[in-house]
Structures are given as structure tokens and as C-alpha cells.
C-alpha positions as CSV (number, residue, x, y, z in Angstrom):
1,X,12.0,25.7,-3.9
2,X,15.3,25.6,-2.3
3,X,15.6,23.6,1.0
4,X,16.3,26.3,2.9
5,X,12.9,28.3,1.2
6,X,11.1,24.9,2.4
7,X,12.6,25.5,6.0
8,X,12.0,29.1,6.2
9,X,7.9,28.8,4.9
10,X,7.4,25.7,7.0
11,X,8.9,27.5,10.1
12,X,6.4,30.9,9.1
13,X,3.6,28.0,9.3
14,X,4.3,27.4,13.2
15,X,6.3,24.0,12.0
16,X,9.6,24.3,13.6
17,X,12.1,23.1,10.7
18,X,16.1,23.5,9.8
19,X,17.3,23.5,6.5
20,X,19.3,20.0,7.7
21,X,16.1,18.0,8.3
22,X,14.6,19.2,4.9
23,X,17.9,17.7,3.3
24,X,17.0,14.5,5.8
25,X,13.6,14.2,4.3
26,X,15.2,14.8,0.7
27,X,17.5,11.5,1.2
28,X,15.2,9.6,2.5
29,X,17.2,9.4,5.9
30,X,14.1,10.4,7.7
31,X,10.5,10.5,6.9
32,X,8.3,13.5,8.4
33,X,6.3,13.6,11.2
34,X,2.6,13.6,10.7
35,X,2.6,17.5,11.4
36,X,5.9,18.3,9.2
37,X,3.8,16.1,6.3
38,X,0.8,18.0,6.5
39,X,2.5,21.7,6.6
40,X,5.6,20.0,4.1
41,X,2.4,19.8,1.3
42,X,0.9,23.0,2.4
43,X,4.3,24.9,1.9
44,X,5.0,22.5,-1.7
45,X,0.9,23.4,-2.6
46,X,0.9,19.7,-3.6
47,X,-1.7,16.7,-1.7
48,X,0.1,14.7,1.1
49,X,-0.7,11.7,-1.1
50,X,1.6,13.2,-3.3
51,X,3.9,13.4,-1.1
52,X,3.8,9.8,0.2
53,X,3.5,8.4,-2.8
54,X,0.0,6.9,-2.8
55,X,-2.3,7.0,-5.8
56,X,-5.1,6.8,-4.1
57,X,-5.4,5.6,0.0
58,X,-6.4,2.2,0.7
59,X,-6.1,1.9,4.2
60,X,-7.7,4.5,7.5
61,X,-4.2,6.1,7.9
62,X,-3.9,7.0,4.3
63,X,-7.4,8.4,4.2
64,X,-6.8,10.4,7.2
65,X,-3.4,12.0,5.8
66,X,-5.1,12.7,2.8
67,X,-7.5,14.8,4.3
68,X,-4.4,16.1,6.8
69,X,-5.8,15.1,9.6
70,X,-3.3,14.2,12.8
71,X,-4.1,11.3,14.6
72,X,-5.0,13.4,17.3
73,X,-6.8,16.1,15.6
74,X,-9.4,13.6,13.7
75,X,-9.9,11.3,17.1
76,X,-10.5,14.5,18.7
77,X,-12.8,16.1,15.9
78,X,-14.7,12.3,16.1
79,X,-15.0,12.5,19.8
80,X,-12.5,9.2,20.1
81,X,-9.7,8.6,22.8
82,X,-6.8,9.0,20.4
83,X,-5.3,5.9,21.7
84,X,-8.7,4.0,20.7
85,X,-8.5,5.8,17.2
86,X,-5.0,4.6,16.8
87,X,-5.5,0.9,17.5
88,X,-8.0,0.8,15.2
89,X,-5.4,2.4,12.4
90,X,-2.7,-0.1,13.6
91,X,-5.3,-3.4,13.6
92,X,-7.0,-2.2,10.8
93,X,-10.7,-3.0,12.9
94,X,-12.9,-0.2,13.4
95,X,-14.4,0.1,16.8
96,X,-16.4,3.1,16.9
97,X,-20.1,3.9,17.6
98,X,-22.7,4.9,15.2
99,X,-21.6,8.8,16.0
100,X,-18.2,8.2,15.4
101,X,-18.3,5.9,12.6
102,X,-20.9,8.8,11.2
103,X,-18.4,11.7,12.0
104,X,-15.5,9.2,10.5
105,X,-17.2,9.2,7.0
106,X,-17.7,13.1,6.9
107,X,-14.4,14.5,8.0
108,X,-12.5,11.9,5.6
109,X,-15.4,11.6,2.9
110,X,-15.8,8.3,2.9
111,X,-18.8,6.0,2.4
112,X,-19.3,3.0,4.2
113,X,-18.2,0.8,1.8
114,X,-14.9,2.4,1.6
115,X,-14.2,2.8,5.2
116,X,-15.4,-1.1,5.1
117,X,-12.5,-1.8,3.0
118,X,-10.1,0.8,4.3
119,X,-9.8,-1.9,7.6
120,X,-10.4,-4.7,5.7
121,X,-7.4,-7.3,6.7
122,X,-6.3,-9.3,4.4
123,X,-6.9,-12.9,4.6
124,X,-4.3,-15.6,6.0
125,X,-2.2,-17.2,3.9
126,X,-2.8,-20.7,3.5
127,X,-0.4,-23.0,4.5
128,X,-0.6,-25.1,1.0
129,X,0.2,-21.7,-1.0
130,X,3.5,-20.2,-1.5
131,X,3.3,-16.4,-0.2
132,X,4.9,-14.5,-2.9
133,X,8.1,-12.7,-1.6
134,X,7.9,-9.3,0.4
135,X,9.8,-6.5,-0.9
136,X,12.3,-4.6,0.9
137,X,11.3,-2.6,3.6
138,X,12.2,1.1,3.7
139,X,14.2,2.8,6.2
140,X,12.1,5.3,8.0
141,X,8.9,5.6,8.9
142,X,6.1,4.5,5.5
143,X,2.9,5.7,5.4
């Protein structure tokens, strides 16, 4: 597809889009919005994954793109304060009741042990250990 076919299809999805911030996307000058991602693999007929470049998701965030939820829609749909639900995303610790952490599991098809290891943090460095170096960070937003 053409940018401008991208534009036009995500528009007739109700995702307002000009063929300039397809080209954006295209060099990597911007990143979509949660929204544009989720209609952006819709309109291309591909997974989100795909489109983030993630084999498989490791952490809440990447679950929950997968299954192209919103932040908002899935706090909603788990009966969470979407604030709440994205705290949890950003410190990787779960905080949810039994309801919630059951609704969690359904809507992103997850077991326990994967949500368990989806907010998993990684453990400190130790001081007597080199860290081994970061790599670059990207410009935009990474998902």
C-alpha cells in the first residue's frame, strides 16, 4: 500500500491520519500512538507485534498491544483506574485484585506464570560486576 492508501483506510477506520504522518511513521521520525498502532495493523492486516518489532511480548505492555488493547480500554474492560493499570505497566508490579488479575489473564490470554514474568523486574546489578553496555536508544517513542 501506498502512504496515502494507508492514510485514506486508516481515516475510513475513525483514525484521523494525513499522508505526512504515515511518511513520519515510515522514517522513524515518529512512532504511532497506541490508537494509530492498533488501526495502522488492522489497515496493513499484519499483528501489532509485527509492527513493533517484537517476536513474542515479554513484558504487560507488549501483551496488551498484542491483543490491541489501549491502556484505557483494557483498565476499563478489567474494572482498573487507568492510572492504577498504567503504573503497574511503567513499574512492572502488578497490583490488582483476584477479579482483576482473573479478567487480566482472559482478555490478554495469559497464564499466571506468564503474567508472573511479564512484571518480573530484573535484578540489580551488583556492584562487583561490569553491566554490559546499553545500546542506543531510539528516537521516539519504543514499545
Amino acid at each position: 500500500m501506498t502512504p496515502q492508501q494507508v492514510a485514506e483506510q486508516m481515516n475510513a477506520c475513525g483514525a484521523s491520519t494525513d499522508v505526512s504522518l504515515v511518511h513520519a511513521w515510515e522514517s522513524g521520525e515518529y512512532s504511532p500512538t497506541e490508537p494509530e498502532l492498533i488501526a495502522l495493523a488492522d489497515v496493513l492486516w499484519c499483528r501489532t507485534t509485527d509492527l513493533m518489532g517484537v517476536e513474542e511480548p515479554r513484558t504487560l505492555g507488549e501483551h496488551r498491544l498484542a491483543r490491541q488493547f489501549t491502556t484505557a480500554k483494557l483498565a476499563d474492560s478489567i474494572g482498573m483506574d487507568a492510572a492504577q493499570y498504567e503504573q503497574a505497566e511503567e513499574r512492572r508490579a502488578w497490583s490488582g485484585d483476584e477479579r482483576q488479575t482473573a479478567a487480566l489473564l482472559r482478555l490478554l490470554n495469559l497464564t499466571p506464570l506468564q503474567l508472573a514474568k511479564a512484571v518480573e523486574r530484573s535484578a540489580p546489578p551488583r556492584p562487583d560486576v561490569a553491566a554490559p553496555p546499553k545500546p542506543p536508544l531510539r528516537q521516539g517513542r519504543s514499545w
